[in-house]
N, C-alpha and C positions, 0 to 999 in steps of 0.2 A: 504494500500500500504506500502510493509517493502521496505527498503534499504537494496541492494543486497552488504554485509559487500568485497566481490571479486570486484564487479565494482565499487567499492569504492573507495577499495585498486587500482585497475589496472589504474582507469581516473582520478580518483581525487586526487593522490597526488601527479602524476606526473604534473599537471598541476599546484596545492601549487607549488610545486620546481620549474618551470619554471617562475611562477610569482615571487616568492621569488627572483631567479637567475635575473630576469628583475631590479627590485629594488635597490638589492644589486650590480650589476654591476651598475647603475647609482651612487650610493656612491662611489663605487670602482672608477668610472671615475672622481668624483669631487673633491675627494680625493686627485688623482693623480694627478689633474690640479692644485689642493691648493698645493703641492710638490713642483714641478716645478715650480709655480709664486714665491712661497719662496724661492728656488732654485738661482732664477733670480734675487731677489733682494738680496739676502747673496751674489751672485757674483758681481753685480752692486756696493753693499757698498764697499766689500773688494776691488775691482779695484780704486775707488775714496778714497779709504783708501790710495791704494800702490803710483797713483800717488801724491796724497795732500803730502805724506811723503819724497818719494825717491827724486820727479822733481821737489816740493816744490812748487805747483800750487796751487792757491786758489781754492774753494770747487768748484766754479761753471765752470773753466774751467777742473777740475778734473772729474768732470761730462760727460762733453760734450767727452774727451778722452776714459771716460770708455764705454760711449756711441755708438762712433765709434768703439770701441774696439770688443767690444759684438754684433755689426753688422756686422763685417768684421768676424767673428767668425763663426758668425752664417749660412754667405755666403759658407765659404768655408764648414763647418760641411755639410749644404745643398747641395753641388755638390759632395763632395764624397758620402754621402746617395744615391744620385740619382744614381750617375756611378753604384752605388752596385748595389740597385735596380732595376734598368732599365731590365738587361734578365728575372729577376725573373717573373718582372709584365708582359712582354712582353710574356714570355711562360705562366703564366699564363690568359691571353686577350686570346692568339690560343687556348687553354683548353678550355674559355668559348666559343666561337665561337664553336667549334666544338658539346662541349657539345647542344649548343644551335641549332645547325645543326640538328645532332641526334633528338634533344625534337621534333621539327619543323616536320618530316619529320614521327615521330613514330606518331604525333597528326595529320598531312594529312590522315596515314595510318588508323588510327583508324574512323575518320571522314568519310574515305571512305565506310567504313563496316558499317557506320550504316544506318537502312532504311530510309523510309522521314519522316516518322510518330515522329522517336525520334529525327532526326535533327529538325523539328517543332519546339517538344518539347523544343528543347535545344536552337534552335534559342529563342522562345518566352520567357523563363527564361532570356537568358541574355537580352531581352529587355526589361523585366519586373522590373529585378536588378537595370538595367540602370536608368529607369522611375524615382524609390524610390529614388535612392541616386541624381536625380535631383530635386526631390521633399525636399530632405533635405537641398540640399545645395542652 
């Protein structure tokens, strides 16, 4: 038995790069998360910096300031994000619905057209599938 050097190339390394891509966007996302918590505390310090300096607060009510600070921040960053976002997600939800209308409705059609012999068939798969991953879990 050779290895066909074309189906090799055609399944198997697009599947390498998707695996790969799987991977590496997990680093790329913890990365990003290491950023931002750094991100969070270089803002956290320099705010308990500005007030310990300018209001002349001891460290741990300088804290508790910066603290509020970066909440009440972080509140309003979050309602303008949402105003933005809100039609975007919104026509994107009627997009899915429809889309999922269409699927719904192409898979009746289809289902319709087949005899009984292969709905059987397809019935007893999915209850065979069922069976095993009961049996797994």
């Amino acid at each position: 038995m050779t290895i066909d050097k074309r189906k090799l190339i055609r399944y198997g390394l697009p599947a390498i790069f998707l695996i790969l891509a799987a991977f590496a966007g997990e680093l790329m996302l913890e990365g990003l998360i290491e950023f931002a918590d750094l991100l969070l505390e270089l803002s956290q310090h320099a705010l308990t910096t500005f007030y310990s300096k300018v209001f002349e607060l001891d460290h741990l009510e300088a804290q508790h300031k910066a603290a509020w600070t970066s909440m009440i921040t972080f509140i309003i960053v979050l309602i303008l994000a949402i105003r933005k976002l809100a039609p975007k997600v919104a026509l994107k939800i009627e997009e899915g619905r429809t889309w999922c209308r269409d699927r719904r409705d192409a898979l009746r059609a289809w289902w319709r057209g087949l005899g009984w012999f292969k709905k059987t068939a397809y019935v007893g798969g999915g209850v065979a599938v069922l069976a095993g991953l009961a049996m797994i879990l």
